[in-house]
C-alpha positions as CSV (number, residue, x, y, z in Angstrom):
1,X,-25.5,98.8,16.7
2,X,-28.3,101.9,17.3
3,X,-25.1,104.3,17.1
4,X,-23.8,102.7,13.8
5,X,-27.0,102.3,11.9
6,X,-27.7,106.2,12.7
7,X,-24.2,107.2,11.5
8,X,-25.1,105.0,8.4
9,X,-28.3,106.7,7.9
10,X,-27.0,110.8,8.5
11,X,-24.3,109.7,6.1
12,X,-26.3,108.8,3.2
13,X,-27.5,112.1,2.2
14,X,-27.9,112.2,-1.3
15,X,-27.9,108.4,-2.2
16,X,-30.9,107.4,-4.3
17,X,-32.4,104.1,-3.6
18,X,-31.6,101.5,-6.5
19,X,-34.0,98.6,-7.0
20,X,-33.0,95.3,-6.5
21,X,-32.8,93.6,-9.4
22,X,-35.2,90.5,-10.9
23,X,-32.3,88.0,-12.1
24,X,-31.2,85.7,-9.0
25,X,-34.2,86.1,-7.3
26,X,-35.4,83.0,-6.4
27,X,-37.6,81.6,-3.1
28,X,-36.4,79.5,-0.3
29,X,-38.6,76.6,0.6
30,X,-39.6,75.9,4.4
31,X,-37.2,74.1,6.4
32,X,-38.0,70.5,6.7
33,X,-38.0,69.1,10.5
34,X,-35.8,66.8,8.6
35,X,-33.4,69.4,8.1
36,X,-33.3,70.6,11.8
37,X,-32.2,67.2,12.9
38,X,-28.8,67.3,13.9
39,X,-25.6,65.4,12.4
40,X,-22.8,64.6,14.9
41,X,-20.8,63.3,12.5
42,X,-20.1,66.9,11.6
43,X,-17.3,69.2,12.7
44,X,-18.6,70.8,16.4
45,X,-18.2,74.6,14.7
46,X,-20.1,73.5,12.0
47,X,-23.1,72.0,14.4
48,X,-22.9,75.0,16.3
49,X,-24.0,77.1,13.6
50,X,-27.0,74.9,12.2
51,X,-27.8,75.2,16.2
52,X,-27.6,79.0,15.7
53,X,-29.4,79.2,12.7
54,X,-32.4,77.3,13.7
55,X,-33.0,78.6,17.6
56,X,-35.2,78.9,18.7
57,X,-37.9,78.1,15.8
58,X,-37.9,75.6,14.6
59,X,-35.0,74.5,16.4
60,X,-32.2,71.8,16.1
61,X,-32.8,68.4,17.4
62,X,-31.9,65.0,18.2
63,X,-33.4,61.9,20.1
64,X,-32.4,60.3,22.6
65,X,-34.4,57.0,23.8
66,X,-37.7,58.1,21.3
67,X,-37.7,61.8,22.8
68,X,-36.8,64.4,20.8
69,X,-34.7,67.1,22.3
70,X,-34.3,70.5,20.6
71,X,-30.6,72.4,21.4
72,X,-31.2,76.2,22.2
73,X,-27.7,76.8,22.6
74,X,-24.2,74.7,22.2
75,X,-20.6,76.1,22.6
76,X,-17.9,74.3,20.8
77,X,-15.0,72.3,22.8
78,X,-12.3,70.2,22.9
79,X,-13.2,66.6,22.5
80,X,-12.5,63.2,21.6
81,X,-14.5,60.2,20.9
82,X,-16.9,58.7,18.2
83,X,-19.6,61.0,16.8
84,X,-22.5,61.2,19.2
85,X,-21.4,59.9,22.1
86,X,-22.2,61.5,25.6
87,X,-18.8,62.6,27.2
88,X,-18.1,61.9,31.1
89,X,-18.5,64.3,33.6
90,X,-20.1,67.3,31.9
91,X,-23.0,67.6,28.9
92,X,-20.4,67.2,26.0
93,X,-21.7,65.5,22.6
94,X,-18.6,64.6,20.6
95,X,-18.8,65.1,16.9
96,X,-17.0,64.2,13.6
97,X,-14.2,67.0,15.2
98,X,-14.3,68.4,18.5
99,X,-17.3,68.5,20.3
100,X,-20.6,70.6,21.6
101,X,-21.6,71.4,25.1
102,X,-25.3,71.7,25.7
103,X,-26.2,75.2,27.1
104,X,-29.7,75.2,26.4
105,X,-31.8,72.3,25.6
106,X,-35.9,71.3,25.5
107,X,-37.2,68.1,25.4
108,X,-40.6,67.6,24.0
109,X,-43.5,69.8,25.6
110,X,-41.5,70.7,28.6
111,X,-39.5,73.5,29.6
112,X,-36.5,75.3,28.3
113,X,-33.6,73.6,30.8
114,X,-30.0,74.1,31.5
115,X,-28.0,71.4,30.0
116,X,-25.8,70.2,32.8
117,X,-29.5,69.9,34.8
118,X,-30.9,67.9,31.7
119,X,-27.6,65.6,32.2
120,X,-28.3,65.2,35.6
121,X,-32.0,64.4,34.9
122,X,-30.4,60.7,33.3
123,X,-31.8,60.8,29.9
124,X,-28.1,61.2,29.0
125,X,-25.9,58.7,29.9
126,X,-22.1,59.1,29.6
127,X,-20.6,56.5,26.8
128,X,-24.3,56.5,25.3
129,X,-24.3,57.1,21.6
130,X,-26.8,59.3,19.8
């Protein structure tokens, strides 16, 4: 990236600067916690990116049991089952197609954990729907 923003920039001689202009200008409100909550129901890729887009602040969530659980980081897989429930054997949400394995997850006011160490910790239980 250092090397193509510095070709970029030695290759702009003589470009003048245009103002960006006033019409479609318009301002984006704060993201709602409600916002960041996430919906399994939803394709996993599609998940994946609202994870992506709010890590780490403020961070997509769900609850599990009353605790709230931010996801730092997902990868889509292959999956199959109903939308939210925890898969057997590894930390695999399914969603509406597909499914996400948890990377990187928080729970309230603790520390950033691995996911398959937060699946071994019990909150998640496999069959358990979200």
């Amino acid at each position: 990236g250092a090397r193509a923003i510095t070709e970029a920039m030695a290759g702009a001689d003589g470009q003048t600067p245009v103002p960006q202009p006033d019409d479609g200008v318009c301002y984006a409100d704060k993201i709602d916690k409600a916002e960041a909550r996430i919906d399994w129901a939803r394709p996993a890729h599609a998940v994946g990116c609202h994870i992506r887009g709010l890590s780490p602040f403020p961070g997509a969530w769900f609850e599990v049991d009353g605790t709230r659980v931010k996801v730092l980081g997902a990868t889509p897989v292959e999956a199959d089952g109903p939308p939210g429930q925890v898969m057997t054997g590894a930390p695999v949400i399914a969603c509406g197609k597909g499914g996400l394995r948890l990377d990187r997850v928080q729970r309230a006011g603790k520390a950033v954990m691995d996911g398959a160490d937060f699946m071994n910790g019990g909150l998640l239980v496999p069959g358990q729907r979200l």
